[in-house]
PAZAPA-4460 file (N, C-alpha, C; in steps of 0.05 Angstrom, whole numbers, plus 32768, in hexadecimal, padded with zeros to 4 digits):
% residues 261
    n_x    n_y    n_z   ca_x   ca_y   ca_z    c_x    c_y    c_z   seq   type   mol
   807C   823F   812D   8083   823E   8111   8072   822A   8101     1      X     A
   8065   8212   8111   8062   81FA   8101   8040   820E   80F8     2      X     A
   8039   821A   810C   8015   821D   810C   8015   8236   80F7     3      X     A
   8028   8246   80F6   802B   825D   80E6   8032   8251   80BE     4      X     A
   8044   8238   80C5   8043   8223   80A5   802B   821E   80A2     5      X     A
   8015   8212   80B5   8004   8202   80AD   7FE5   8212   80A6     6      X     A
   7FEE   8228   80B7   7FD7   8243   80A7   7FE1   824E   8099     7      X     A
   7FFC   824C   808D   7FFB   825A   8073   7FF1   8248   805A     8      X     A
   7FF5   822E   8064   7FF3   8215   8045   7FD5   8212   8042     9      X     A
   7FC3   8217   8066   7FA4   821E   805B   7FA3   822F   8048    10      X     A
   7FB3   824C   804F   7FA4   8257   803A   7FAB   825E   801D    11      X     A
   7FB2   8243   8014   7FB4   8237   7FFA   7FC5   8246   7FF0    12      X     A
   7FCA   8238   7FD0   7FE1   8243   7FC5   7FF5   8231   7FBE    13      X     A
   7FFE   821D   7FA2   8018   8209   7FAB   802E   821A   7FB0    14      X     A
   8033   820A   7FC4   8051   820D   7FC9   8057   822C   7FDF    15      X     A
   8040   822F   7FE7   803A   823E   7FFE   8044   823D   8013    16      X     A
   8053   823B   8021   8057   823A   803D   8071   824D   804A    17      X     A
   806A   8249   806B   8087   8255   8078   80A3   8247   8083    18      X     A
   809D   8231   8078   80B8   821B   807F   80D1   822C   806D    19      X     A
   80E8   8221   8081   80F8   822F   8078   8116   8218   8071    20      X     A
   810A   8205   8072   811D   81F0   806E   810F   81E4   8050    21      X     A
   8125   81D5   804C   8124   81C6   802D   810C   81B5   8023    22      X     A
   80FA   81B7   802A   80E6   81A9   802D   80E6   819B   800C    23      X     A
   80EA   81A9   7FF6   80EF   81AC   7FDD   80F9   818C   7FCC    24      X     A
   8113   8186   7FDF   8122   8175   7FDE   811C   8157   7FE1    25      X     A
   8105   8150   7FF1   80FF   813B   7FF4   80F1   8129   7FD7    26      X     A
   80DB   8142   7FD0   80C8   8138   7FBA   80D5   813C   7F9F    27      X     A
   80F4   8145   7F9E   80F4   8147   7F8C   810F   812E   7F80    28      X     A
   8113   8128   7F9B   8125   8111   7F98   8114   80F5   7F92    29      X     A
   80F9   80F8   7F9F   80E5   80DF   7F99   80DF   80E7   7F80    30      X     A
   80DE   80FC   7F71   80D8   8102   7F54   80EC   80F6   7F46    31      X     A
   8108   80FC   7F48   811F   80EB   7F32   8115   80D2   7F3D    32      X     A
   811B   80CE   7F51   811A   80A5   7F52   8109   809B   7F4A    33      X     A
   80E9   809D   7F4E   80D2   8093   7F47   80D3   809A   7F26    34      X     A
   80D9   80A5   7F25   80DB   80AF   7EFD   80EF   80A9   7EEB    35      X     A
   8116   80A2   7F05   8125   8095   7EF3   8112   8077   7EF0    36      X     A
   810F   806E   7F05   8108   804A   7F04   80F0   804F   7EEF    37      X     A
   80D8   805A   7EF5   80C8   8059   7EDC   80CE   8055   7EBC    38      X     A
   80E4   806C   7EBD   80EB   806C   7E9B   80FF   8050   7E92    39      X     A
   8112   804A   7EA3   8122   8033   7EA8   810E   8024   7EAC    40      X     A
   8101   8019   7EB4   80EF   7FFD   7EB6   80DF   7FFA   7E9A    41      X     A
   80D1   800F   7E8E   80C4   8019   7E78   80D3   800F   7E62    42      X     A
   80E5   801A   7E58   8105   800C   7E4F   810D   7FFA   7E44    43      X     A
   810F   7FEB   7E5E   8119   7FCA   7E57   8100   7FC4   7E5A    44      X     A
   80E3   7FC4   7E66   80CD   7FB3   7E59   80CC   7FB2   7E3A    45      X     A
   80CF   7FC8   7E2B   80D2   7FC6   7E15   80F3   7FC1   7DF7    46      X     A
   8103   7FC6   7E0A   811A   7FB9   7E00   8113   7F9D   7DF9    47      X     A
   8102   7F8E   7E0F   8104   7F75   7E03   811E   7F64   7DF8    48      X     A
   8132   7F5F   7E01   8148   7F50   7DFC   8160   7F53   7E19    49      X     A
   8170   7F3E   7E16   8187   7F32   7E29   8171   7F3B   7E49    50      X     A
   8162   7F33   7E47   8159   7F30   7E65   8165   7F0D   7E78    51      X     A
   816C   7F01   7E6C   8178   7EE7   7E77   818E   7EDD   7E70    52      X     A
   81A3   7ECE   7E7A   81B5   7EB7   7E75   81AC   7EA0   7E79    53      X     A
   81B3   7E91   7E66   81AD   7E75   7E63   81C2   7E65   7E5D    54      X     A
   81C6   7E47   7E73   81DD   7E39   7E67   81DD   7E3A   7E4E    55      X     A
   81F2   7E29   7E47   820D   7E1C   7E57   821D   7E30   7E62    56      X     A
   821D   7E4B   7E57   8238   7E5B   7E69   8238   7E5F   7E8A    57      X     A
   821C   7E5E   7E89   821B   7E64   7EAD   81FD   7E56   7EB4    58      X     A
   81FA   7E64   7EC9   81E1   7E54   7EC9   81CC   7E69   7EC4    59      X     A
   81B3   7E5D   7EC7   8194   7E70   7EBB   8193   7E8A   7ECD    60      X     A
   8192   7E9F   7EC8   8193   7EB2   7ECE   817A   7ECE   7ECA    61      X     A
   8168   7ED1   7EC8   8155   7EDD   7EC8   8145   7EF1   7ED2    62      X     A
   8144   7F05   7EBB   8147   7F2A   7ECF   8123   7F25   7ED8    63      X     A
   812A   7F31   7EF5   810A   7F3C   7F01   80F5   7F43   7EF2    64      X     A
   8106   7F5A   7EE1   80E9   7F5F   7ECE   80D7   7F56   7EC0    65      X     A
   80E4   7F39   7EBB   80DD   7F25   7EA6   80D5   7F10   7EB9    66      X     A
   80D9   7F09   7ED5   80CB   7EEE   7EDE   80B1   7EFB   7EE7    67      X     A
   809E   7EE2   7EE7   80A0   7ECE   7EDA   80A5   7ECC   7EB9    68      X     A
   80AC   7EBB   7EA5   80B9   7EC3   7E8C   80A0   7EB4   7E7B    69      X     A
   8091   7ECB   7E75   8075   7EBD   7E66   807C   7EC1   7E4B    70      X     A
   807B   7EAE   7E31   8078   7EAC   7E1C   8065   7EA6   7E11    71      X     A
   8050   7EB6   7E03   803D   7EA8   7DF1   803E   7EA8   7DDE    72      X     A
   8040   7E92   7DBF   804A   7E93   7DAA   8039   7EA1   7D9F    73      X     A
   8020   7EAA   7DA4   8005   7EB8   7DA3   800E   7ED6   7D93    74      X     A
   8021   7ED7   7DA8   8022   7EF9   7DA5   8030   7F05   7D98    75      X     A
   803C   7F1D   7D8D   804B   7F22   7D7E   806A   7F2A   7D84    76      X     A
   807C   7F23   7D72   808F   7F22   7D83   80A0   7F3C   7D92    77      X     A
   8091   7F4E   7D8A   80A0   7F6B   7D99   808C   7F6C   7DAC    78      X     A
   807E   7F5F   7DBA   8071   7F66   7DD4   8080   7F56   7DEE    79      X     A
   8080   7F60   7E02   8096   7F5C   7E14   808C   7F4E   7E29    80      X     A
   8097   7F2B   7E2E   808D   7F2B   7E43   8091   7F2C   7E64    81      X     A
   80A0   7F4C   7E66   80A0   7F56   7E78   8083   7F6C   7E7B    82      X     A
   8072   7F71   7E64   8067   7F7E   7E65   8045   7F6E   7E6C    83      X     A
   8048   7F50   7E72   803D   7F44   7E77   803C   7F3F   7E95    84      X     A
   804C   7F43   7EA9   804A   7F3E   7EBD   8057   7F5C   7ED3    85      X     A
   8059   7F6C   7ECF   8063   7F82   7ECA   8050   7F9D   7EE1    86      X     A
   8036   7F96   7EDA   8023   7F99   7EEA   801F   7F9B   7F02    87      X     A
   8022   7F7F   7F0D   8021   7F72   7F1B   8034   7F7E   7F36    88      X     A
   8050   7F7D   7F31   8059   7F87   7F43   805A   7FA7   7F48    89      X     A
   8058   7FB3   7F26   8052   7FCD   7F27   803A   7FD5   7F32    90      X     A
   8026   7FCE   7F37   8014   7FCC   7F48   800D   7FCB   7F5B    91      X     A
   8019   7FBB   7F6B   8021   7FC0   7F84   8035   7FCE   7F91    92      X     A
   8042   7FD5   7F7D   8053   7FFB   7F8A   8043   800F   7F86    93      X     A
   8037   801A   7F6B   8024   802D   7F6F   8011   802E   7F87    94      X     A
   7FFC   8017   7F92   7FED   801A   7F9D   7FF3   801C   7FBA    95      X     A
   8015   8016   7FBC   801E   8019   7FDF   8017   802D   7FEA    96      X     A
   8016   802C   7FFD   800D   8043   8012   8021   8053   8010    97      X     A
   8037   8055   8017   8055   8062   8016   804D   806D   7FF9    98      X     A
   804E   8062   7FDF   8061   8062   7FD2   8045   807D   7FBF    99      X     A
   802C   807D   7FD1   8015   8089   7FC4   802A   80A6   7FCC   100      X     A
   8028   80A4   7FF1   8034   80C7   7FFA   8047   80D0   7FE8   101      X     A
   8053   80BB   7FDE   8070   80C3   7FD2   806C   80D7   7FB5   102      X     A
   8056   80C4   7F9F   8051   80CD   7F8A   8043   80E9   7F88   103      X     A
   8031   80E6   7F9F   801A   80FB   7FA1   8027   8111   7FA7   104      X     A
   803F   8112   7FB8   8052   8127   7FBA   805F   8131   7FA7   105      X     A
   806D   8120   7F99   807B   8125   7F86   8080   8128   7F63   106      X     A
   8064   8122   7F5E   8054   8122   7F44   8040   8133   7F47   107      X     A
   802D   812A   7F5A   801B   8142   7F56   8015   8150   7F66   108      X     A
   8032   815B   7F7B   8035   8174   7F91   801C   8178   7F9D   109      X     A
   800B   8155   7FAC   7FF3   8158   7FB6   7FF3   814A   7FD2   110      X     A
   7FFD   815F   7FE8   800C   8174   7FE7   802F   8174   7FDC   111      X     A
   803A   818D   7FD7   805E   8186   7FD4   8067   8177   7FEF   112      X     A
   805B   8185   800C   806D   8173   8021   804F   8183   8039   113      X     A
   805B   8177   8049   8047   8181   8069   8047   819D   8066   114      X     A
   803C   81AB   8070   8032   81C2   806F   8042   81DE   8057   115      X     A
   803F   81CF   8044   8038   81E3   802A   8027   81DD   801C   116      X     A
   8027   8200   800A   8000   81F8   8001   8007   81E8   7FE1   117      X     A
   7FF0   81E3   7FE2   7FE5   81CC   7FC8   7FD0   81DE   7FB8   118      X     A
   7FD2   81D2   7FA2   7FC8   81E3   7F8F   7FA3   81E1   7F87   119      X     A
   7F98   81C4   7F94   7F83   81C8   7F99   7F74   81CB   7FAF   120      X     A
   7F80   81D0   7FC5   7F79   81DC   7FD5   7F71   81C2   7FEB   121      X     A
   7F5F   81C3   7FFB   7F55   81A6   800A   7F3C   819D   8005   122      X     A
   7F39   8194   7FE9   7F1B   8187   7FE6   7F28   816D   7FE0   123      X     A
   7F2C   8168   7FF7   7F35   8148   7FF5   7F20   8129   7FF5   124      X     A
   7F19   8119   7FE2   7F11   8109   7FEC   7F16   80F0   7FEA   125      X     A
   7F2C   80EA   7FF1   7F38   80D1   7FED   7F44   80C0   7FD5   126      X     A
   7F48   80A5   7FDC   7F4E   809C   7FC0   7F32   808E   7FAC   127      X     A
   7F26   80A9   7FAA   7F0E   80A1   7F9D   7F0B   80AA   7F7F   128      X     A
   7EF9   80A2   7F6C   7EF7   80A5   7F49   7F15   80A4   7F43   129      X     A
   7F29   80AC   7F40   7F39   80A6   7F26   7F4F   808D   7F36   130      X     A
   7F50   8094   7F59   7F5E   808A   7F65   7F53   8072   7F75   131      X     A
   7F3B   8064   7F69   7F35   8056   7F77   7F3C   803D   7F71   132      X     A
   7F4D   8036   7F66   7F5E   8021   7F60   7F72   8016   7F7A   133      X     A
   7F74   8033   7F84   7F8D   8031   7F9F   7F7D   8012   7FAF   134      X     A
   7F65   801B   7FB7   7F62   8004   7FC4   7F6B   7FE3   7FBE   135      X     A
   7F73   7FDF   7FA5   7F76   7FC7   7FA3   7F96   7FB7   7FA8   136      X     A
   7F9E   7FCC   7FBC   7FB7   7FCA   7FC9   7FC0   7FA8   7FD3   137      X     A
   7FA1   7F9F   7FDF   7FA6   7F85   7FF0   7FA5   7F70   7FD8   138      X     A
   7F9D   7F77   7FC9   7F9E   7F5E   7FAB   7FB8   7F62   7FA3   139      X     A
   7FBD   7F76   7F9C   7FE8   7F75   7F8F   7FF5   7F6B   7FA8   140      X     A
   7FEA   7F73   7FC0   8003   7F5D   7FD6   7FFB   7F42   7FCB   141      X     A
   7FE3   7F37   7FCD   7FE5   7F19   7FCF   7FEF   7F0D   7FB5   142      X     A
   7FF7   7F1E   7F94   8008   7F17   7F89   801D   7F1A   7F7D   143      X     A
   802A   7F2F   7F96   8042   7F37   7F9F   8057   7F26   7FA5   144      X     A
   8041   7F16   7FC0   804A   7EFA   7FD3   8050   7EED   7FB7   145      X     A
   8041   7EE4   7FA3   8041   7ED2   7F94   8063   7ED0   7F7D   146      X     A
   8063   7EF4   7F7F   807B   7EEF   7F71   8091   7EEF   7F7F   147      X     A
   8098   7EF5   7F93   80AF   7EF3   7FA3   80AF   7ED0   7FAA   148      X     A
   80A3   7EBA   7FA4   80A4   7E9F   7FA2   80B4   7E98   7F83   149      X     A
   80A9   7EA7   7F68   80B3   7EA8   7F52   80D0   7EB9   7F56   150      X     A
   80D5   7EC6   7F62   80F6   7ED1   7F5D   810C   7EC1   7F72   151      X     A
   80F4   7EB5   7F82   810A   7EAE   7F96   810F   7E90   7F8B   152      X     A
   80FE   7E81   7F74   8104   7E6A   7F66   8119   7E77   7F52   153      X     A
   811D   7E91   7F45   8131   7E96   7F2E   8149   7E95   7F43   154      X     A
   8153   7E96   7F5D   8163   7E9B   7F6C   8175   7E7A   7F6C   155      X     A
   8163   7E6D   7F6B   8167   7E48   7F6E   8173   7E44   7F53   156      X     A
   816A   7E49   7F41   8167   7E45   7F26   818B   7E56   7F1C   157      X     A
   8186   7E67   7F2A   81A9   7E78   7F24   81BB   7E71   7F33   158      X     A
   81B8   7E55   7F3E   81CF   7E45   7F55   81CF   7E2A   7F4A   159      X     A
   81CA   7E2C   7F28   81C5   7E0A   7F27   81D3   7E10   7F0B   160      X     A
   81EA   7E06   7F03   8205   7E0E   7EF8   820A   7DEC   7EDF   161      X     A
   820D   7DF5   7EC8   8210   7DD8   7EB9   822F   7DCD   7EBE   162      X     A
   8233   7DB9   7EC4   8247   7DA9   7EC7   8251   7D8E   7EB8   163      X     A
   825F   7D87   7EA8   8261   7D72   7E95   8248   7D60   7E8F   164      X     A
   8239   7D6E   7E8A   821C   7D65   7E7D   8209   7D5F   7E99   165      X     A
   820E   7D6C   7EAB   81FA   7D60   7EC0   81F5   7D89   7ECC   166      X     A
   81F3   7D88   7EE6   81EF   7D9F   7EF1   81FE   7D9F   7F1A   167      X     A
   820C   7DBC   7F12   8215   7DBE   7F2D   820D   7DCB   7F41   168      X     A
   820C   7DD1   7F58   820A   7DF2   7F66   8222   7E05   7F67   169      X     A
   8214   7E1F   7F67   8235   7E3A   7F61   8215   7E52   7F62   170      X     A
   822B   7E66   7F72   8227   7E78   7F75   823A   7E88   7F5F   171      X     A
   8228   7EA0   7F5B   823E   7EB2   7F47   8230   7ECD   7F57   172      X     A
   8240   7EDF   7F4A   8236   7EF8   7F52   820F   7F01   7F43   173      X     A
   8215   7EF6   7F29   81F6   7EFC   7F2B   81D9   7EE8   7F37   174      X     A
   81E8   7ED7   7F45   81DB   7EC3   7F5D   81D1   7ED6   7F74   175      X     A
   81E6   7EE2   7F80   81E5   7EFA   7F96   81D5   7F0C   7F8A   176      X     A
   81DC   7F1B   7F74   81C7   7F33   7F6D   81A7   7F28   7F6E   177      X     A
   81A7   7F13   7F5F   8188   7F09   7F65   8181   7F03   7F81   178      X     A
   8190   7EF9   7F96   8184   7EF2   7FA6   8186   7F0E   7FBB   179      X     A
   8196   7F1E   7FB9   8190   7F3A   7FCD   816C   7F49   7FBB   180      X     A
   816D   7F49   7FA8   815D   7F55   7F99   8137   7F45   7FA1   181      X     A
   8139   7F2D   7FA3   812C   7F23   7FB5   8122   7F23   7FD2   182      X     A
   813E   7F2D   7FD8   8134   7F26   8005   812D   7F47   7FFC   183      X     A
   8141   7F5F   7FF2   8131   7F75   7FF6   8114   7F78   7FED   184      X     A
   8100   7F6E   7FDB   80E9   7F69   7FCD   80DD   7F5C   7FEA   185      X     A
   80E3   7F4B   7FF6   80D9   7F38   8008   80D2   7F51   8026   186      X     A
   80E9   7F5A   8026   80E0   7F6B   8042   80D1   7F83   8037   187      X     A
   80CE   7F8D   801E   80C0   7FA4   801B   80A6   7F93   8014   188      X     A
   80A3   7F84   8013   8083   7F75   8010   8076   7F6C   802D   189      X     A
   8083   7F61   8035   8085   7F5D   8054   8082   7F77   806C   190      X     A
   8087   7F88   8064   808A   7F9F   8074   8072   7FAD   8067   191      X     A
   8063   7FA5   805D   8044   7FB2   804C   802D   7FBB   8065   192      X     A
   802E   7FD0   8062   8010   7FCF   806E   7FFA   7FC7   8073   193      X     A
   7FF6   7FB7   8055   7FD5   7FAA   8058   7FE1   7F90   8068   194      X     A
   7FFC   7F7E   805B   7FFF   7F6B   806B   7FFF   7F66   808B   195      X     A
   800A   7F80   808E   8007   7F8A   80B7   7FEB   7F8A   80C4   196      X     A
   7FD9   7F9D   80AA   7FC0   7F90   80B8   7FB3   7F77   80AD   197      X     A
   7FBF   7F74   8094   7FB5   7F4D   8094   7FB7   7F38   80AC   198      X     A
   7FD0   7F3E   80AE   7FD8   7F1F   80CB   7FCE   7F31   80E9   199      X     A
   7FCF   7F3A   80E5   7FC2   7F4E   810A   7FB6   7F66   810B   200      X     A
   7FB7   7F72   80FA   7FB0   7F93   80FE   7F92   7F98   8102   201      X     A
   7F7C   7F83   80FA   7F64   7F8F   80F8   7F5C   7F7A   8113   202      X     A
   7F6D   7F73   811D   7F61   7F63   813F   7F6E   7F74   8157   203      X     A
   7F4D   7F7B   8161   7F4F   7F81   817C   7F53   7F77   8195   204      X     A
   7F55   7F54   8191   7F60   7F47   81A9   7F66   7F34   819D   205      X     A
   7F81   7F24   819E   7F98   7F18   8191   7F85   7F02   81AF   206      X     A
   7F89   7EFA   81C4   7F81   7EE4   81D0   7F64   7EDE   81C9   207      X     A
   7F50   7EF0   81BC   7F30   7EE6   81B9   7F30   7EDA   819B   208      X     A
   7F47   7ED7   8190   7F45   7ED4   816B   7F55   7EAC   816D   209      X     A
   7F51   7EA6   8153   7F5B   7E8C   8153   7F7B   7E96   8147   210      X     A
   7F92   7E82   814F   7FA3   7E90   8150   7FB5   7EA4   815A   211      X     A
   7FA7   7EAA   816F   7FB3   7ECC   8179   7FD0   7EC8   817C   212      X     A
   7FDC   7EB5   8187   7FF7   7EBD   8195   8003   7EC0   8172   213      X     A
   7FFE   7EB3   8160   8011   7EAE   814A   8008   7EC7   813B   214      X     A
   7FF4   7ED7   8137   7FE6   7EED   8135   7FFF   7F09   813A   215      X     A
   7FF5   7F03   814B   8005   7F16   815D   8023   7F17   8159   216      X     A
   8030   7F02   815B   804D   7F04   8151   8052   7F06   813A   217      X     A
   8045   7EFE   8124   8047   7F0E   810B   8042   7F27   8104   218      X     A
   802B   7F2F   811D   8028   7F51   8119   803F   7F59   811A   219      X     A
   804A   7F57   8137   805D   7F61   8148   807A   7F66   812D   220      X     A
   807F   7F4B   8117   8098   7F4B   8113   8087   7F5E   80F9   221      X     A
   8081   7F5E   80E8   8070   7F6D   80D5   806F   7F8C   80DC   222      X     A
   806C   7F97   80F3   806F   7FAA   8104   808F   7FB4   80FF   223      X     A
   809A   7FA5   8109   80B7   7FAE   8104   80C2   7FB1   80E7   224      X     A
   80B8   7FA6   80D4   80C7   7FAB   80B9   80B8   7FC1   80B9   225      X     A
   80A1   7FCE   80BA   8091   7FDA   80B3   8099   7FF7   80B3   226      X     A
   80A5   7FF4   80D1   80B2   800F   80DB   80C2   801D   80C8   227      X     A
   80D0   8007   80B1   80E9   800B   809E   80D8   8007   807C   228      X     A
   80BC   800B   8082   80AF   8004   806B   80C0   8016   8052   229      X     A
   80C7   8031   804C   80CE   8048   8042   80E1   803E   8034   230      X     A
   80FE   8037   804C   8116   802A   8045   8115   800A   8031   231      X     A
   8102   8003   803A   8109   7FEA   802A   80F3   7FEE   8016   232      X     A
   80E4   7FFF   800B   80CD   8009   7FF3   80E6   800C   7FDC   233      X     A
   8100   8020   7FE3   8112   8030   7FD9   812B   8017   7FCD   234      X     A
   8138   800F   7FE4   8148   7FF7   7FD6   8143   7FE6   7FCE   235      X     A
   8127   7FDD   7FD3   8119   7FC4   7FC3   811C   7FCB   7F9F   236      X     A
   8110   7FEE   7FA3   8109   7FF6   7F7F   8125   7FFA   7F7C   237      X     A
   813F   8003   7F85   8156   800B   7F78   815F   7FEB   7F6E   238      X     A
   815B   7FD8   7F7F   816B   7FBC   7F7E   8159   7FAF   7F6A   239      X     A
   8147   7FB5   7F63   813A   7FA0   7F4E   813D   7FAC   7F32   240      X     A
   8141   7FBE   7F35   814A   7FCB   7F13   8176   7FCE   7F0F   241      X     A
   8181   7FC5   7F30   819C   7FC8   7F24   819B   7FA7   7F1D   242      X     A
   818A   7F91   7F2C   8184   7F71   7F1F   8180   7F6F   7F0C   243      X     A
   816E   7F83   7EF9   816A   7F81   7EE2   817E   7F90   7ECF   244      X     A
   818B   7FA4   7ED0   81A2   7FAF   7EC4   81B9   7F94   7ECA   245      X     A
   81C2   7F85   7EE1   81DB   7F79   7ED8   81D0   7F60   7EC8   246      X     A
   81B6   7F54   7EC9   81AD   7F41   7EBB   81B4   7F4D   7E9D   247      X     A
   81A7   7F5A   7E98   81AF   7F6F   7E7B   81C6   7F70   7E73   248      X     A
   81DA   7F7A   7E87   8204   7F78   7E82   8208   7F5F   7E75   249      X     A
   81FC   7F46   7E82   820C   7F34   7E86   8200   7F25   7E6C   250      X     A
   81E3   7F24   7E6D   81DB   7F1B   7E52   81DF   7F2B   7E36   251      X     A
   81E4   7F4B   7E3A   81F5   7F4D   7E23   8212   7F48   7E19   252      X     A
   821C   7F3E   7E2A   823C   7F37   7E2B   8252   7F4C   7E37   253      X     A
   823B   7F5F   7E3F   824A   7F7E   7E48   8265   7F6C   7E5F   254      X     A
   8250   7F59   7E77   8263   7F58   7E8F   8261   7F39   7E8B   255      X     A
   826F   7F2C   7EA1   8271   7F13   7E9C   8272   7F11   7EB4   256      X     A
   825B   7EFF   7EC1   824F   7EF5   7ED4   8262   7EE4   7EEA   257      X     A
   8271   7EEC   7EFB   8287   7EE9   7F0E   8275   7ECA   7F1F   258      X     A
   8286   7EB8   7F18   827F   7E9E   7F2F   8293   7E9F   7F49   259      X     A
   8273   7E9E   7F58   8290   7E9F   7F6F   828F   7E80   7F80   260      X     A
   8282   7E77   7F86   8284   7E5B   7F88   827A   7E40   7F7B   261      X     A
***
């Protein structure tokens, strides 16, 4: 059955094939999600307002989209500066390896799934002229790394609570939202491919290299998130835009930010 799919999707045609299961369903579920979060992120970059809490009522509170929180008096005031750093992490999702199969499937049905046909047929040559940007995958990790240091300081910063003119520690519920919204960002960066072959992947003998044993066990644990790269690509993007919706609740006065210790 599989060799009888895979000569029919040769001989071209989208959406060609003899699979007889839902194949349909996958790319088109990566189509709502990748396209709700797009239009939702798009959105509030430009809403521009209640992206933070600021004492005295609670403590500093500050949506993802917006850290780091750049102001230049420079600029005008309907430009967003979420739309200033914005890039950056969006950047390093487009150019994922995962997150390329995902789009290429499901935006531009190149192919819809494994053996159905595609509409230009196989003159494939890589991620080259319009796509040659993909390569710059290993530059958005290294300031990837950089921002998961900036959210995981907004995490400190949302445990530091005003108290009769001085400052306390307290957790609230939007303490936890930031800080899950973080460790998930942390393992889907961590679980990267270029980083797998950053720390080990391009050595062929872990005992002939300086470092090897420590090499090697960072492959090894890098390896394991890696396996779950997909899963944590997915809750990383669902959890950083529901961080940024309750940041939004709470700084519009919609919800009121639950302390729990």
């Amino acid at each position: 059955m599989m060799a009888e799919a895979v000569l029919a999707n040769r001989r071209g045609g989208l959406g060609r094939t003899e699979r007889r299961d839902l194949w349909w369903a996958g790319p088109l579920a990566t189509a709502l999600g990748l396209g709700g979060f797009v239009v939702y992120a798009t959105f509030r970059a430009l809403y521009n307002t209640d992206f933070r809490v600021v004492p005295p009522d609670s403590a500093y509170i500050l949506s993802p989209f917006y850290s780091p929180l750049i102001v230049l008096p420079w600029l005008p005031p309907w430009v967003s500066p979420a739309i200033l750093i914005l890039w950056a992490p969006g950047g390093f999702r487009l150019t994922c390896y995962y997150y390329r199969k995902a789009y290429y499937r499901a935006f531009f049905l190149d192919p819809p799934a494994c053996a159905v046909g595609e509409a230009r047929g196989h003159d494939y040559r890589g991620e080259t002229r319009l796509f040659l940007f993909q390569n710059l995958h290993r530059y958005f990790l290294y300031l990837a790394l950089i921002f998961l240091v900036i959210l995981s300081i907004d995490v400190v910063y949302a445990c530091i609570w005003p108290a009769d003119g001085g400052k306390t520690f307290g957790i609230s519920v939007g303490t936890l939202v930031l800080g899950t919204n973080v460790t998930l960002l942390t393992l889907y960066t961590f679980s990267c491919h270029s980083l797998r072959h950053l720390v080990g992947g391009n050595v062929d003998c872990f005992s002939c290299v300086a470092m090897g044993q420590l090499r090697h066990g960072l492959w090894k644990n890098v390896s394991l998130l890696n396996k779950h790269h997909m899963f944590w690509a997915w809750t990383s993007l669902f959890m950083v835009a529901f961080a940024d919706f309750y940041v939004w609740m709470i700084a519009s006065g919609r919800f009121t930010d639950l302390r729990i210790l």
